[in-house]
N, C-alpha and C positions, 0 to 999 in steps of 0.2 A: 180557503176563504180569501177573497180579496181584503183589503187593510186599507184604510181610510188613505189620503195619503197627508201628509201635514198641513198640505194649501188647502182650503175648503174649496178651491174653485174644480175646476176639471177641464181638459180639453179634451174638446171632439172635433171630428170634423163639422159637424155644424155651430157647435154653439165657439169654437174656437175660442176656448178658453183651456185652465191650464193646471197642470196636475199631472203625476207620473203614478198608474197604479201599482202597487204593491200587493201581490202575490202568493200566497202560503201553500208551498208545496205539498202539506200533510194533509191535506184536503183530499189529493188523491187513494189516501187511506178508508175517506168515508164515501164521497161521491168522485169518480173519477171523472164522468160524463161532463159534471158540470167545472169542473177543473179544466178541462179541455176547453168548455165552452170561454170561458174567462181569458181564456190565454187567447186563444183568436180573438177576442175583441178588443184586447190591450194590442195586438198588431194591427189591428186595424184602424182604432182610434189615435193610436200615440205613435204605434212606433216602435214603441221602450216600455219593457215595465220592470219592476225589481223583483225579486224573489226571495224569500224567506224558505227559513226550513228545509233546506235544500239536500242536507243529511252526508255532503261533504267535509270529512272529517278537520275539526279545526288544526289540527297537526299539520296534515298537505298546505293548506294557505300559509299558516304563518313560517313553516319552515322556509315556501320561497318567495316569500317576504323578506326575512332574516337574511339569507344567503344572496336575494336582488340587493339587498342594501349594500352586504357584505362588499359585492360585486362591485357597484360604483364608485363605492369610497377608495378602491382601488388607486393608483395611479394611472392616468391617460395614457401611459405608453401600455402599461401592461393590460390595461381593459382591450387596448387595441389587437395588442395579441393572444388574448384569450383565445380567441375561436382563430382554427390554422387558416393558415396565407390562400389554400385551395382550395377555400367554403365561397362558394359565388355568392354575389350581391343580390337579394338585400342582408342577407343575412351576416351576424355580430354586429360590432359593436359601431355604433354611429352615434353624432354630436350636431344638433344643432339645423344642418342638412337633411328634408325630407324628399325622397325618391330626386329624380333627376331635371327638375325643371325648373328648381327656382325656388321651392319652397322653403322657409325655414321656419325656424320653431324656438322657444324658449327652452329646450330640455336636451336630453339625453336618453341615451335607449341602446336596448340588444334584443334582437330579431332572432328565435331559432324557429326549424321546421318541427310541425308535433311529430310527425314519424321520420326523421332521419337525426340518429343522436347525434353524428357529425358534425352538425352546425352547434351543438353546445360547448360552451366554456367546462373543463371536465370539474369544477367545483359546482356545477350546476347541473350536471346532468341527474344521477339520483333523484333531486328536488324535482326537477323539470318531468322527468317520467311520471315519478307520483302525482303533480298534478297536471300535467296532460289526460293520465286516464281517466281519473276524476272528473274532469271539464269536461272530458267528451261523455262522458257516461251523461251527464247533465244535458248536456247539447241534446243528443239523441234522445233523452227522456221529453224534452221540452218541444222537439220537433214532430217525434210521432204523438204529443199529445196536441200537434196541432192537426196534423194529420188524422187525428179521431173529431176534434172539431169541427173540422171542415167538410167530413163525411164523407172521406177518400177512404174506398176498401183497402188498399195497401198502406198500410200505415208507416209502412218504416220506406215510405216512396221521398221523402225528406233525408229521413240521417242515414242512408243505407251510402249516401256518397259521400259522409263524412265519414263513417264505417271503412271503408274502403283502404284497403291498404297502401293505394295510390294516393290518398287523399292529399289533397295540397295545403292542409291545416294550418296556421302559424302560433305560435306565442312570443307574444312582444310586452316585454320590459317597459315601461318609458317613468323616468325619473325626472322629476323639475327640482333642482335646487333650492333648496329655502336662499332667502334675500342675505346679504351682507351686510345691506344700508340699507336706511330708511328714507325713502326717496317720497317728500310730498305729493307730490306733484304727480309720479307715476303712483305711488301708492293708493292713493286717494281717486285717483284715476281706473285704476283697476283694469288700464287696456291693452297691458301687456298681451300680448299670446302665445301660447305655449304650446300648441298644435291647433292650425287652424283651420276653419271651416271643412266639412267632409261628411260623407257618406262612406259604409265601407261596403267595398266590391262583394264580401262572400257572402254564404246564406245567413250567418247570424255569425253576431257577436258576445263573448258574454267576456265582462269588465268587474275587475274587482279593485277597489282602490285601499289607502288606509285611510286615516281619519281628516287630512289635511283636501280640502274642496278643490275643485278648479275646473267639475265638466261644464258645459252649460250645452243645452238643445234647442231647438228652433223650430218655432210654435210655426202654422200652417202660416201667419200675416207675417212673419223675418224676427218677432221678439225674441230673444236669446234671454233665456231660462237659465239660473241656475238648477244644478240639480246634487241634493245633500249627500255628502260622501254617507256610505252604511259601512263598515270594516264588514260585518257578520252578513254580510247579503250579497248579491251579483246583481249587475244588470245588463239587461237582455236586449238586444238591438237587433231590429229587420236587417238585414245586409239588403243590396243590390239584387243578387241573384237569386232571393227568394221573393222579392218583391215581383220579378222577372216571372217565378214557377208557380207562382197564388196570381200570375194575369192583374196586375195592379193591384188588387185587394189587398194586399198588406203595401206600404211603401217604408221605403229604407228610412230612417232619422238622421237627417242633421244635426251634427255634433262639432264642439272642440274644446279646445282645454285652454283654458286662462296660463299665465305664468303664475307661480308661486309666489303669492304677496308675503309669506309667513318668514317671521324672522329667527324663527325657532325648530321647525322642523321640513325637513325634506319630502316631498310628495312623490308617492310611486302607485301607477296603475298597473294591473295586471292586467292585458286584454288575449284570451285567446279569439281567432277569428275560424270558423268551421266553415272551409271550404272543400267542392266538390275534386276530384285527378283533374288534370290537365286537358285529358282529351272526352269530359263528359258533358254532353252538349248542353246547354240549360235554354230553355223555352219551357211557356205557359202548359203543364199537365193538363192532361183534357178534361179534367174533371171541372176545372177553370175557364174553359169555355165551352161558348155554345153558340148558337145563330142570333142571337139578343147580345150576347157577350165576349166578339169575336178578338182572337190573339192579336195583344198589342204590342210583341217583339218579332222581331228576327229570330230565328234559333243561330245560336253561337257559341264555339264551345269557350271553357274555361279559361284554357290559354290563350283565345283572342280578345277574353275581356280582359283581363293582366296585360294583354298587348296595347292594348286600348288606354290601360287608366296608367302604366309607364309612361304614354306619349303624351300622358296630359299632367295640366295644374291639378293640387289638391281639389278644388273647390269645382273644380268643371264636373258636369254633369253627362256622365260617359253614356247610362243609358239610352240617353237621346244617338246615341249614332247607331242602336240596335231598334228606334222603334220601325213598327211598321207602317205602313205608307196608307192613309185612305182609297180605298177602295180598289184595296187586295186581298 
């Protein structure tokens, strides 16, 4: 069943107004069909929606939770050598610095790959496997039930390339410090930013935070939303590349993270990002077009969209150098 959500408004794309629906996975229990149907219209109208009931065991979360905290409060030399000196970038421990262009951020964070433990801090790995599988087991539930939606006969034509052993999956840490001081001025202002403006490259994201706020998203006219932290719930984000394989019909969400106003406790999100191997090429399934509804990308694989979104700012909008060209 869908769950009201707390704004009474809603956004659509027509009526552009605003509201994040909320999801109940045990639905799939009584009607699947219309489970599926639910979830394709939350990617089509939002973007994003939340999910309840999700039946990942609260042990997995809060342990790396407990052990991300552990992590941070670390000292800065030793967080830096957690993950070994021969783990390439992006991966471990990074401060403040986002990708290579300029970007910065209010926080801190640690990057590992979902399928190579190497990249993990070995006090995290345990944690990290436990819930890697878990998230992706969710990913893939949530993709081929969009793929029963959409009324594609291969249904696992979505998570069969996060399935994959090559997959290029991530899980990322990111930590915003609680405040020091109370600073009027900024306080009250609220415009700090803690990771800013963005879309994310892969097929979907899904993001769990604790109780401490600071996403906000970006309504179709540029409004920047907050949106309510849930401990007990995920939230499910379009990536790039599925907006790419649904031929525009679903599109990615604009997102970013505030800095942490809170003078009391530390904010940490959990985001894994379910991306397709390196060399799997992503363009519009055919099911996604037709002669009324002709591909609006280039096909491109994986590794040249990572090439692509490295060379650029956060906030740029990489898509546009794969679309394709009127009347082709």
């Amino acid at each position: 069943m869908v769950v009201a959500s707390p704004n009474p408004l809603k956004w659509t794309k027509k009526t552009k107004a605003v509201g994040v629906p909320t999801i109940d996975l045990s639905l799939k229990h009584q009607d699947k069909s219309t489970l599926s149907k639910l979830i394709v219209e939350a990617c089509q109208e939002f973007g994003i929606f939340k999910v309840i009931n999700h039946e990942i065991n609260s042990h997995v979360v809060n342990s790396l939770e407990k052990d991300g905290m552990d992590f941070f409060a670390m000292p800065s030399s030793e967080k830096h050598r957690a993950v070994g000196p021969t783990v390439p970038k992006p991966f471990g421990y990074g401060f403040r610095n986002i990708g290579n262009n300029g970007d910065v951020g209010d926080l801190e964070y640690l990057i590992v790959h979902a399928n190579i433990a190497d990249t993990r801090p070995s006090s995290l790995s345990e944690t990290v496997n436990d819930y890697v599988g878990a998230i992706t087991d969710l990913a893939c539930e949530l993709l081929d039930l969009i793929a029963e939606g959409l009324w594609i006969p291969e249904k696992t034509i979505f998570s069969k390339l996060i399935r994959d052993v090559q997959s290029d999956s991530l899980l990322r840490l990111n930590h915003y410090p609680q405040l020091k001081n109370w600073d009027p001025i900024i306080n009250v202002s609220g415009e700090r930013i803690g990771f800013g403006e963005h879309s994310d490259p892969q097929i979907l994201t899904i993001l769990r935070s604790n109780d401490v706020g600071g996403l906000q998203i970006c309504t179709p006219d540029g409004l920047w939303l907050p949106v309510q932290p849930d401990p007990n719930a995920f939230y499910i984000m379009v990536g790039d590349s599925l907006q790419v394989l649904t031929n525009g019909r679903f599109e990615s969400v604009k997102h970013r993270a505030m800095a942490n106003n809170s003078l009391s406790k530390a904010r940490m999100s959990t985001i894994f990002f379910g991306a397709p191997p390196l060399n799997a090429t992503i363009s519009p399934i055919q099911e996604m077009v037709s002669p009324l509804n002709p591909s609006l990308y280039e096909p491109f694989t994986w590794l040249e969209y990572k090439r692509a979104m490295n060379a650029s700012r956060l906030s740029d909008c990489r898509l546009n150098l794969f679309k394709r060209r009127s009347g082709q």
